[in-house]
Structures are given as structure tokens and as C-alpha cells.
C-alpha positions as CSV (number, residue, x, y, z in Angstrom):
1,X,161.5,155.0,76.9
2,X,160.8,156.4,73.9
3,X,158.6,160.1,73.6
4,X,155.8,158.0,72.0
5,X,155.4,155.7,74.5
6,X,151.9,156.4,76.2
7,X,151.1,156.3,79.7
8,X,148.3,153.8,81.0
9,X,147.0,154.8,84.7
10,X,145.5,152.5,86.8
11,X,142.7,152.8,89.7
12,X,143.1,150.2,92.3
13,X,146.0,148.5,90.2
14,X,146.4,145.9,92.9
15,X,143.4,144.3,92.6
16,X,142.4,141.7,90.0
17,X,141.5,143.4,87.5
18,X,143.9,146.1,87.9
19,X,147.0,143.8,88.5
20,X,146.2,141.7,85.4
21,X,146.2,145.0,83.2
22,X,149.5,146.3,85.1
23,X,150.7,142.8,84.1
24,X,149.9,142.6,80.8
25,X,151.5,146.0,80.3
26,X,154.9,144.8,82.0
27,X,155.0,141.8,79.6
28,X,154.9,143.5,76.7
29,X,157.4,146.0,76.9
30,X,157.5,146.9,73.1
31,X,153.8,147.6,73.2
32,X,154.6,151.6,73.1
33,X,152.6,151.8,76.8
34,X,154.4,152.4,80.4
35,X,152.0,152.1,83.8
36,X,151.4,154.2,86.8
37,X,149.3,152.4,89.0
38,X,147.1,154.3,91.5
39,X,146.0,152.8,94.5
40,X,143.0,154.2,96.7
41,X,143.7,156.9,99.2
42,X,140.8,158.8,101.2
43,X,141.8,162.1,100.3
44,X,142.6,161.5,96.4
45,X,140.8,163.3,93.6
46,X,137.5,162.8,92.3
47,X,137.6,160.3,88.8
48,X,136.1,163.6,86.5
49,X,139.3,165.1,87.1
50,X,140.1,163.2,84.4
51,X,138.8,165.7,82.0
52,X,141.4,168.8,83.0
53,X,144.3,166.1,83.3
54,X,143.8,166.0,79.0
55,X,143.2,162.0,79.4
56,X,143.1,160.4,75.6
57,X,141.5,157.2,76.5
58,X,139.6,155.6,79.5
59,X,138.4,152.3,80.4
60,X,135.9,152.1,82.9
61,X,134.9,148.3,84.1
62,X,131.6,148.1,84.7
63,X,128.5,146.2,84.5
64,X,124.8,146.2,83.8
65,X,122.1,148.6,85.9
66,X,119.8,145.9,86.2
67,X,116.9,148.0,87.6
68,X,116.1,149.1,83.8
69,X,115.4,145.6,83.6
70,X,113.7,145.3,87.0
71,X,112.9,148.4,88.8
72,X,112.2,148.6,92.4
73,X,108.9,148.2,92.6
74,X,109.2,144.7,90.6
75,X,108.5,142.2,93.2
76,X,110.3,139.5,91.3
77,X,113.4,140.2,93.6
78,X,113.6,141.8,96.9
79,X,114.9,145.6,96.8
80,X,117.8,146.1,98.9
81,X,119.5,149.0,100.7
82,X,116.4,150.7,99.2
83,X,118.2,152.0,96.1
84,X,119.1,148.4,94.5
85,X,118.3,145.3,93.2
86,X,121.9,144.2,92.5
87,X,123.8,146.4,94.4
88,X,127.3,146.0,93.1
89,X,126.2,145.9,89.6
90,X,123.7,148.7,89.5
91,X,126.1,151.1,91.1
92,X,128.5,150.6,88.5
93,X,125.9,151.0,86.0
94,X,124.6,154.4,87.4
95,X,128.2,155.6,87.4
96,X,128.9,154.6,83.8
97,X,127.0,158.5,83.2
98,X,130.2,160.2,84.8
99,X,132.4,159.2,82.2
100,X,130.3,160.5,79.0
101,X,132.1,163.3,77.5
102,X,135.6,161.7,78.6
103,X,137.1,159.6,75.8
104,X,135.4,156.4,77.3
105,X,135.3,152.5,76.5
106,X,132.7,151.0,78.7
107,X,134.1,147.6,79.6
108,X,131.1,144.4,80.6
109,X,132.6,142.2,82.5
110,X,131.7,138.4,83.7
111,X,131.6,136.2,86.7
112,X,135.1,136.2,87.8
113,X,136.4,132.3,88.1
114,X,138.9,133.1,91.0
115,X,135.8,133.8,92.6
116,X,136.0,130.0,93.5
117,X,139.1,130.4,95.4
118,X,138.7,133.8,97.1
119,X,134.8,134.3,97.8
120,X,133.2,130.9,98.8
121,X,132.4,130.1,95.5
122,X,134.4,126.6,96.0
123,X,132.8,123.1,96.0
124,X,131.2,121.8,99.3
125,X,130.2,118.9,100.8
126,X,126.3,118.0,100.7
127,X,124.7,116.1,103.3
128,X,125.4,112.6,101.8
129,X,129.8,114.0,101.6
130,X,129.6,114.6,97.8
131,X,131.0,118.1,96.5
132,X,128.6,120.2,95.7
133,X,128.8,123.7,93.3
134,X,126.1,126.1,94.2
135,X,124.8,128.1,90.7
136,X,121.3,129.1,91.1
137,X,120.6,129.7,87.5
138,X,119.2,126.3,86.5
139,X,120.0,125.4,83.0
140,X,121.1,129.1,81.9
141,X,124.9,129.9,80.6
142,X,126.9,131.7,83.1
143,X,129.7,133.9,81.2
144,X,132.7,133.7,83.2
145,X,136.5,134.7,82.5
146,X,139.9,134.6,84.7
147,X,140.2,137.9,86.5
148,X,143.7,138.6,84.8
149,X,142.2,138.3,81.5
150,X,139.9,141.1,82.3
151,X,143.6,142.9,82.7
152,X,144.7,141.1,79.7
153,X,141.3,142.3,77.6
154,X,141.7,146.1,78.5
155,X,145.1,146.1,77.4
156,X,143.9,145.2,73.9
157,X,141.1,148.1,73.9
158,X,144.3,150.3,75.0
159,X,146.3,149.0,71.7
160,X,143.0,149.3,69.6
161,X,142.9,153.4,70.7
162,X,140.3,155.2,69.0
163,X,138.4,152.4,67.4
164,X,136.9,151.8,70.6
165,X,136.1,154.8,72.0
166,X,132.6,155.8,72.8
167,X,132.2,152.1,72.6
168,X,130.1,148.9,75.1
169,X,132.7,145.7,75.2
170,X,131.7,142.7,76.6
171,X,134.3,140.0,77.5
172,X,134.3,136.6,78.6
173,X,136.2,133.7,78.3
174,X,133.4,130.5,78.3
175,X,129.9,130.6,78.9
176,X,128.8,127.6,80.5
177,X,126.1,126.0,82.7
178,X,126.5,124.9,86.6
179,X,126.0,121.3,85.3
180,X,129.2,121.9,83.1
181,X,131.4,123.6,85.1
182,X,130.5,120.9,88.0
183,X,131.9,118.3,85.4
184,X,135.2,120.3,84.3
185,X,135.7,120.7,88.5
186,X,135.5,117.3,88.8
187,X,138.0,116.2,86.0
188,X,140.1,118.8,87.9
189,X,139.8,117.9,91.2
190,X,140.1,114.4,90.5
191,X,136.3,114.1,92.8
192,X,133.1,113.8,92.0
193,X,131.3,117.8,92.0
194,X,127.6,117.9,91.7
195,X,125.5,121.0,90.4
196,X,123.4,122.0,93.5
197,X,120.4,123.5,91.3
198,X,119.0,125.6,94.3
199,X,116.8,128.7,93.7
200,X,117.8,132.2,93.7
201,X,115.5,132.8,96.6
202,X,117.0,129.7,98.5
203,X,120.9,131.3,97.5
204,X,120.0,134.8,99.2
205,X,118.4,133.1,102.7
206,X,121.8,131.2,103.1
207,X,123.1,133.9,104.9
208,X,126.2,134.6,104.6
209,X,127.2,138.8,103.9
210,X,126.4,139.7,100.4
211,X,123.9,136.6,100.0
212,X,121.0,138.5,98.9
213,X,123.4,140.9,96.7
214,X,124.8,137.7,94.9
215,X,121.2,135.7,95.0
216,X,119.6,138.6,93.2
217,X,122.9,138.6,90.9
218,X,121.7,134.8,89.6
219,X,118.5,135.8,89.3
220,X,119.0,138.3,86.8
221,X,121.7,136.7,84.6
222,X,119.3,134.0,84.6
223,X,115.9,135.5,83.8
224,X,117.6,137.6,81.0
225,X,120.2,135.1,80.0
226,X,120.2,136.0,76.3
227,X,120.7,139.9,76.8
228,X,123.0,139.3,79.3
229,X,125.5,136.8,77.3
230,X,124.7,138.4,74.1
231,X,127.5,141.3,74.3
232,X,130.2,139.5,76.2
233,X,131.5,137.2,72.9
234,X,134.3,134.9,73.8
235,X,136.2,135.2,69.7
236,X,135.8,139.0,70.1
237,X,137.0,138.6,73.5
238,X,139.8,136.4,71.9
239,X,141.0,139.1,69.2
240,X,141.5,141.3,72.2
241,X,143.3,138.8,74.3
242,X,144.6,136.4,72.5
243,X,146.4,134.4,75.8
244,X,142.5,134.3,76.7
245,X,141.7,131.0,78.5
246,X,139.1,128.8,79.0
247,X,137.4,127.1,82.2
248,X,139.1,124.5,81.9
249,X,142.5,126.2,81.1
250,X,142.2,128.2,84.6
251,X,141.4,125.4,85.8
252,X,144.6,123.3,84.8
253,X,146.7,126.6,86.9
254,X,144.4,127.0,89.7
255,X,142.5,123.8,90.7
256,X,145.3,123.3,93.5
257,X,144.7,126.9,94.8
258,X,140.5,126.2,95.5
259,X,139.6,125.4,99.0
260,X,137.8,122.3,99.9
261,X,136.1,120.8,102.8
262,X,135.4,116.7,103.8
């Protein structure tokens, strides 16, 4: 190990996002980067310690606060733990403001396709036995991207350095409709998948934990498609990951891993 080589720490490096950047690190062992992966514990350090440690460079995933787009009082979607409209995005959004001053690159990311196989995004039967794929978001583009190429992108802002510091990156790998990805699942699965067209509101009274969270999600990448796609550009995304892969291509290594039922 050479005294160049630079360190890259990672926060919850065995998740998805974290492992694929760990990865992507490992496979590149002439890249002039080593990692130490972090993993959570409930007496670590606050993140702004990052300051005093002398950090050069951080990349801190996160996504849009939607309520500057729909504050609480906007009726067009329910309000939710009191604080939120999308819950997971917006607090990622509101904590983007602890990382000005550090030497930040604020990361977008998109609808995670493994999402299919780990969080009951798969294919389901309807009531007539055909697969169904749930995307309330009518005819609107959903940006979506294989969680280890979110690893794979952050790598590349790492190489880039200080060209993107201070800077917004958007990444995605495709942006496609339900009606598309319901035909690239069938050509995969080798069975017919439908695109269930139901309604935001209809997606958050299913039920299940995190329903209203993820109902309220569709909602707004589909009301403000065009801002919402507009920074997360699949060639730029490409320059920075150039293994990146399509819907189809993750598709082609992980149809076989997607539960389905009937």
C-alpha cells in the first residue's frame, strides 16, 4: 500500500449501497483507494465529527425533501408522522444541511430494482392468476438503478475528487414506465406480467408497513416527473460507472432471485 493511497470510510458498509461501494473499491485494487467500512453501533460518534477528523471528501446519499414541493398543509397527500410527506425521503433531505461546510458531494439516488426481490415489490397474482406489477405512477418514467451500482457510481465521484465537491449528482441506470418494466419482467420470467395502474391513494390503503410512506413516494415522482428525472441522467451516470446496467441487464442476473406466487 502505497503512502498515496487514500482511505475511503464507509457508514453502514454492509448494506446495498454501502457493499456495492466497498465492492467496487476491492475490485479495483490499482485505483489508489483502500476501505474501512463502519457499521452502526449505538454509542458511535455523531456524522459532523467528520469535520475535526480532517475528512477530504464526503458522499452523502440522499434524496429529495419533497415538502418544498408539497408542504404539510397541501392536502394533495396525507401528512404523516406529523413532520412528513415522504418520510424516508424528506429526512434525508433535511439532513443534507449537516454536511455544508464539509467537503460534500450530495448523491440523488433512484428506485432501487432489488427492491423487487427484497421489499414486496415482486410480481403478483391478480384475481383472474395473471402476474401483476404494482407502479402507481400511471404513464410517468420511474428512474431506477441496481443497488450495487449506487456503490459502483460513488466510487467514480471518489476518483473524480474535487471536481465534484460542493456538487448535486443524480444517478440512475434506466428510466422507464410500469407498462415497460411489466414487459422486460415478462421476457424475463418467461410469464405474462401486467402493469396494475392503481392510484397512489389505492397503493397507501393496501396496508402493509410503510404503505402510505411508499404511496406518497409515487405520488410525488409522479406529479413532478420532469424535476424529479431531470438530474438523475443515465450517460452521466454511465461516465461515472461505466459497468452501469440496465433493467434489463439486472434483470438477466437476478430474475431467478424475485419471489413469485401462483
Amino acid at each position: 500500500m502505497s503512502q498515496s493511497t487514500k482511505t475511503i470510510a464507509i457508514v453502514g458498509a454492509t448494506g446495498a449501497q454501502g457493499g456495492g461501494l466497498a465492492r467496487a473499491i476491492l475490485e479495483d485494487p490499482s485505483g489508489g483507494f483502500r476501505v474501512r467500512a463502519i457499521t452502526r453501533h449505538v454509542d458511535s460518534e455523531k456524522a459532523q465529527a467528520a469535520k475535526a477528523a480532517g475528512i477530504k471528501h464526503v458522499v452523502w446519499s440522499t434524496l429529495e425533501d419533497t415538502r418544498k414541493k408539497v408542504p404539510l398543509s397541501d392536502g394533495r397527500m396525507p401528512t404523516l408522522m406529523d413532520h412528513y410527506k415522504v418520510p424516508h425521503f424528506d429526512a434525508k433531505g433535511e439532513a443534507d444541511a449537516l454536511f455544508e461546510g464539509l467537503p460534500t458531494t450530495w448523491l440523488l439516488t433512484s428506485f432501487y430494482w432489488d427492491n423487487l426481490i427484497y421489499f414486496g415489490m415482486n410480481p403478483k397474482p391478480g384475481p383472474d392468476g395473471t402476474l401483476q406489477f404494482v407502479l402507481p405512477m400511471d404513464d410517468a418514467k420511474l428512474p431506477g438503478i441496481a443497488a450495487e451500482d449506487i456503490g459502483r457510481s460513488a466510487y467514480g465521484i471518489f476518483k473524480g475528487g474535487d471536481a465534484y465537491i460542493g456538487k448535486r449528482v443524480g444517478i440512475a441506470g434506466e428510466h422507464l414506465s410500469g407498462k415497460e418494466m411489466a414487459r422486460a419482467l415478462s421476457d424475463a420470467l418467461g410469464r405474462d406480467v401486467q402493469h396494475a395502474a392503481v392510484s397512489p391513494a389505492t397503493f397507501r390503503d393496501f396496508g402493509f408497513p410503510g404503505a402510505d410512506d411508499l404511496g406518497n413516494m409515487f405520488q410525488y415522482k409522479r406529479d413532478f416527473e420532469a424535476d424529479f428525472r431531470a438530474p438523475r441522467d443515465v450517460d452521466a451516470t454511465r461516465k461515472l460507472n461505466p459497468q452501469l446496467q440496465s433493467f434489463r441487464d439486472w434483470l438477466a442476473k437476478n430474475a431467478a432471485r424475485i419471489p413469485l406466487e401462483g
